[in-house]
Each structure stands twice: as C-alpha cells, then as structure tokens.
C-alpha positions in Angstrom: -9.9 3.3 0.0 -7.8 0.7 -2.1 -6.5 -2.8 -1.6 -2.7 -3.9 -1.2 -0.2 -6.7 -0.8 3.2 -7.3 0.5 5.6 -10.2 0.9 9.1 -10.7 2.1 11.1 -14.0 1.8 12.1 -16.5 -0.9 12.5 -15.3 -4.3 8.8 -15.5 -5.9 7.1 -14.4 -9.1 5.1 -11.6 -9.1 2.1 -13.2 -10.4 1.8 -15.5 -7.6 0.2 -13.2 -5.7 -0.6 -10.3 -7.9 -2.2 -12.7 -10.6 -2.7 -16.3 -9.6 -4.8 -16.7 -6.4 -8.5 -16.8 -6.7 -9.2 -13.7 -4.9 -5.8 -12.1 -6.4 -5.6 -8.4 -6.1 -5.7 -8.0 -9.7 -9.5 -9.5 -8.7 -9.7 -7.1 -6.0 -9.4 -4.5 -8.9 -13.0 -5.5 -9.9 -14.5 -7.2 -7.1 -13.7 -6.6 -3.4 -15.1 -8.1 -0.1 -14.3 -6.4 2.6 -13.8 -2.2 1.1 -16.6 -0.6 3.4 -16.9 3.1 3.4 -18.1 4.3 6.8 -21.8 4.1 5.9 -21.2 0.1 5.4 -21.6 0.4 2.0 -19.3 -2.2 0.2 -17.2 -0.3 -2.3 -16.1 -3.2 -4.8 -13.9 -1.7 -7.6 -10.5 -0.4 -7.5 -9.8 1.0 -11.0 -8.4 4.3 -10.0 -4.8 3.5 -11.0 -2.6 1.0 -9.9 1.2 0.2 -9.3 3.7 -2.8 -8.3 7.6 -1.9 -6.6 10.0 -4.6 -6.1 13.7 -5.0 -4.7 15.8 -6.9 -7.2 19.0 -8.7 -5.7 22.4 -6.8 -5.1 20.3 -3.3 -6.2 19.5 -0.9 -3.3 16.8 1.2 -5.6 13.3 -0.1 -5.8 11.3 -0.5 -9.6 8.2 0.8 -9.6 5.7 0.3 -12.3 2.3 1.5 -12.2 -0.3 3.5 -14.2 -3.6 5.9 -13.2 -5.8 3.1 -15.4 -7.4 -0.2 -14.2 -4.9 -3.2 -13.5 -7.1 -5.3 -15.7 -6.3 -3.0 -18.7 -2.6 -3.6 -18.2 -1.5 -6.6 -19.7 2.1 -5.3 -19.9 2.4 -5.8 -16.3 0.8 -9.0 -16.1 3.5 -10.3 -18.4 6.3 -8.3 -16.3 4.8 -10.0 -13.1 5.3 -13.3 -14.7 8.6 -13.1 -15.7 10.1 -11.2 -12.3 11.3 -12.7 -9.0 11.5 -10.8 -5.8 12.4 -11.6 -2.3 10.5 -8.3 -1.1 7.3 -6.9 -2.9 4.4 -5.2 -2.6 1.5 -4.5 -5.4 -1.5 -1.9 -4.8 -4.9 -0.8 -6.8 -6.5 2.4 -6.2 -9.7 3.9 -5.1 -9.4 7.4 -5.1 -10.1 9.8 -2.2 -7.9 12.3 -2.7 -6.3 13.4 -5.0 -7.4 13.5 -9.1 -7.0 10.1 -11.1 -3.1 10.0 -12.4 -0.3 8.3 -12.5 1.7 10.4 -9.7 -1.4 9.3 -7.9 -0.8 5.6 -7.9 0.8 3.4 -5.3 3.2 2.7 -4.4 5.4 5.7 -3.7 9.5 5.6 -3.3 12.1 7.5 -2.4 15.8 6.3 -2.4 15.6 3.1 -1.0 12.0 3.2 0.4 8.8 2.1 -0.9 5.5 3.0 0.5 2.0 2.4 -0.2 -1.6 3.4 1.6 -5.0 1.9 2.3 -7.6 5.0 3.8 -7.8 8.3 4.3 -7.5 11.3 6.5 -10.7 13.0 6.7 -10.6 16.7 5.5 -7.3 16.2 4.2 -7.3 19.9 1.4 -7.9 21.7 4.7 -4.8 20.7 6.5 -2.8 19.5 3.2 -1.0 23.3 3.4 -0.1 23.0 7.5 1.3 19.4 6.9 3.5 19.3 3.7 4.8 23.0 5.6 6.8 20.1 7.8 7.8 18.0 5.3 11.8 18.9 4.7 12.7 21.3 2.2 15.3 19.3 0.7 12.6 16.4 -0.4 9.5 18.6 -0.8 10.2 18.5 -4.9 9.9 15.1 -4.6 6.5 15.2 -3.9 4.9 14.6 -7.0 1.2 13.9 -6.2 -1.9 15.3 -4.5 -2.6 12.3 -2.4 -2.6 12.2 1.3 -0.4 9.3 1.3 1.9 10.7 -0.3 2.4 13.3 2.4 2.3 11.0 4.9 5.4 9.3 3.2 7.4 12.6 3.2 6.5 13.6 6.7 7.6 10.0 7.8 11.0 10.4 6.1 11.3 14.1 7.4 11.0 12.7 10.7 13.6 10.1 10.6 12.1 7.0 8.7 15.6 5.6 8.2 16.9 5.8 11.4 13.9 5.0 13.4 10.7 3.7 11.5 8.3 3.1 14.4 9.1 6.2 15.9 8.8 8.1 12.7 5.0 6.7 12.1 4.1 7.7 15.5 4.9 10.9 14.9 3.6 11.0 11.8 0.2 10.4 13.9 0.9 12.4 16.5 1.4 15.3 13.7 -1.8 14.1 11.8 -3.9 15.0 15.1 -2.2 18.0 15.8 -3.4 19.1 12.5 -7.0 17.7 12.6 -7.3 19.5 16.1 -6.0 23.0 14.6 -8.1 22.7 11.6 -11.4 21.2 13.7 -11.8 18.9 11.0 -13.8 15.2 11.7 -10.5 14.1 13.1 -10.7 10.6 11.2 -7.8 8.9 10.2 -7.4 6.1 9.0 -3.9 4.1 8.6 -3.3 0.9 6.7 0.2 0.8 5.5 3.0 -1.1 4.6 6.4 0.2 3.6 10.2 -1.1 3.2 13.5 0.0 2.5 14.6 -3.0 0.9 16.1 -5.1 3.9 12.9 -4.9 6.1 9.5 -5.2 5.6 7.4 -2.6 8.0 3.0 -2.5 8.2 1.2 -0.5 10.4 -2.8 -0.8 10.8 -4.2 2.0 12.6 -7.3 4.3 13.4 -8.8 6.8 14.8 -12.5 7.7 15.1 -13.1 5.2 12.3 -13.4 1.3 11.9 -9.7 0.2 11.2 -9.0 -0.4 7.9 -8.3 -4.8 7.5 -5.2 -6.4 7.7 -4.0 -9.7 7.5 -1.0 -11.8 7.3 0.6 -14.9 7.4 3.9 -17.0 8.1 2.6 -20.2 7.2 4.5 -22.1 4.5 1.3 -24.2 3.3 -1.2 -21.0 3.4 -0.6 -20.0 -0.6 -2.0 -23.6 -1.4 -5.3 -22.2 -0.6 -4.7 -19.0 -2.9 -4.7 -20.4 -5.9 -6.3 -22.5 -8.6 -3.1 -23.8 -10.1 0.0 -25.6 -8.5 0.5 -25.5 -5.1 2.9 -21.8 -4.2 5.7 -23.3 -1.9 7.5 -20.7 -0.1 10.0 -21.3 3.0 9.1 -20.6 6.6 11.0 -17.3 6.9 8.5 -15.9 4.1 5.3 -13.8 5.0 2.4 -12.2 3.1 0.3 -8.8 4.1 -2.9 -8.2 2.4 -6.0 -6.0 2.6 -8.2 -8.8 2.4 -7.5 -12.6 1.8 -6.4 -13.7 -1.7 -8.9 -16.8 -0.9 -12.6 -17.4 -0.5 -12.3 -18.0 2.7 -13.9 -14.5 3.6 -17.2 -15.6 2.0 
C-alpha cells in the first residue's frame, strides 16, 4: 500500500504539493494517517522507493524521476521539484507488497505518452502473475521492467486499448483480474486506487473488491491549497484539481 498525488491545471511547482503542505506526501513518506492494512493496523511509512512524472509544455513524453530509497533521502529531487512547473503531475512513495525493493519497482510507470501509478494490491498476485502478463501484448511485454502488480495492470490496460478507450480498458482490466482470481481460487481481493494520464487528460479510478477501498480524495476548489500549507497561500485557477491518497492537511486528525 503507498500514498500518491495528482494534479492537472495551471502551471505549478512541484514542491507545492510534493514538499510544502503540512501533511505533504514527502510527510506521508514517514508518517501516514489513513494506510490501514486489512487487520486495521495503521501502516505509517512509505520508504520502499519513490518516483515523480510530469508533462512539460509542447513535449508529448513524460519525465519520470524516482529511486527504490526513501523520498526523504533524496534531496536532488526536492531541489528538481522546486525548480519545475507542470500543468499535469502526479508524485508517489512506496510500500512494497509485491515485488522486491528497486528502482523498476517505483511509481510511477510510463509508456509513450502514458503515466501510471498504483495504491493496493491484488491478493495472491505470484500465483496468477504468469496467466495475466500471458495477455499483456507481445509487442510491449519487454517493456515490462518490474515485478510489481501494478505494473501489469498498466500493460494489460494498454494491451486492451488504453489510448482509444481508457474507461473501457480498466474495466476490463478488472474484469480480467477476476477471471484470474476465480481460475487460480485465490482470496479474490483487489484492491484499485489509481491514477493515470496521457498527457492531455487526467484519469483516477478507486475501486474494490472483497476489501475496504483504498481512500481517495480530490478537489476543484481554488482556495483549498491555502489550507495545505504553512507558507504563502498556493493560488491555482478554477479549472485546476488535485487527487490524493489522504489530505495534504490536518484536517484528517
């Protein structure tokens, strides 16, 4: 289970989300609020690697930076989040279910023009790893450089037509997902919390299945990052919205 953000809109820093707010995710690293595993157990660090991808103006091709370490260790990307503007963005930290700690591990993932990145799990996932990645197209299976299921679930998405039709590529993704869980009588848990772009269009999905849903929250309001952070007040314009895993407040306390 990890913790993300996204945004789409007017051309912000990095920082001002990834750094700045109180309950930033670079915070989130060390200390979350809301990360329950399904015992109710609070699971409060995400230091199992970490990554930011972002869309720079006129260039089709995401940048993605991340590492398999802790974000607090990276000062390097603290200074690259300061110094870069995006319209679109989204920023991820890591706690590991499966797949070993390393880089090819780390969120998010991108192909092309697409980024993607993953909050949860699907239960028994080595058991029906081999039947899945067996759909993902031959032509983008070397592309698959990880051992994480949400890295498959990327592929099979973009096998099944995520640039022509996102929504009906997810579903199918699901609908896939249970066919494998029911073949494989696994626990059948799944556990969706994703967002994903391809550089014009921001895309989220929140979904679950024999699980509590993982949290999702956003917001359109143009005065909501004045409760994010200690510093200056974060103007954005109205056609701007954030996606997070938890609040980058205190209001969840």
């Amino acid at each position: 289970m990890c913790r993300w953000i996204a945004y789409s809109g007017q051309p912000l820093e990095l920082s001002k989300l990834v750094h700045s707010p109180v309950h930033s995710l670079y915070k989130q690293g060390q200390y979350t609020q809301m990360n329950f595993d399904t015992n109710g157990i609070l699971l409060q660090t995400n230091g199992d690697g970490h990554g930011v991808g972002w869309y720079a103006e006129g260039i089709d091709s995401p940048c993605i930076v991340k590492d398999k370490g802790p974000i607090w260790n990276n000062e390097n990307l603290k200074n690259i989040c300061a110094f870069t503007r995006s319209h679109l963005f989204m920023a991820h930290v890591r706690l590991t279910t499966t797949g070993n700690v390393h880089r090819e591990n780390s969120h998010p993932f991108s192909y092309q023009n697409w980024v993607f990145q993953h909050n949860g799990y699907i239960s028994n996932f080595p058991q029906v790893r081999r039947d899945l990645q067996l759909d993902i197209d031959p032509d983008l299976f070397h592309h698959l450089e990880g051992t994480t299921d949400s890295e498959t679930i990327f592929y099979l998405a973009i096998t099944y037509g995520l640039d022509k039709d996102p929504k009906k590529a997810i579903e199918q993704v699901i609908k896939r997902l249970r066919e494998a869980a029911d073949k494989h009588n696994t626990l059948g848990r799944l556990n969706l919390s994703c967002s994903f772009s391809d550089g014009d269009h921001l895309y989220t999905i929140r979904y679950g299945e024999n699980v509590t849903t993982k949290s999702q929250f956003y917001s359109k309001e143009v005065a909501c990052l004045s409760d994010f952070t200690a510093d200056d007040c974060i103007t954005i314009d109205k056609d701007s919205v954030v996606f997070v895993s938890e609040p980058l407040d205190d209001l969840s306390e």
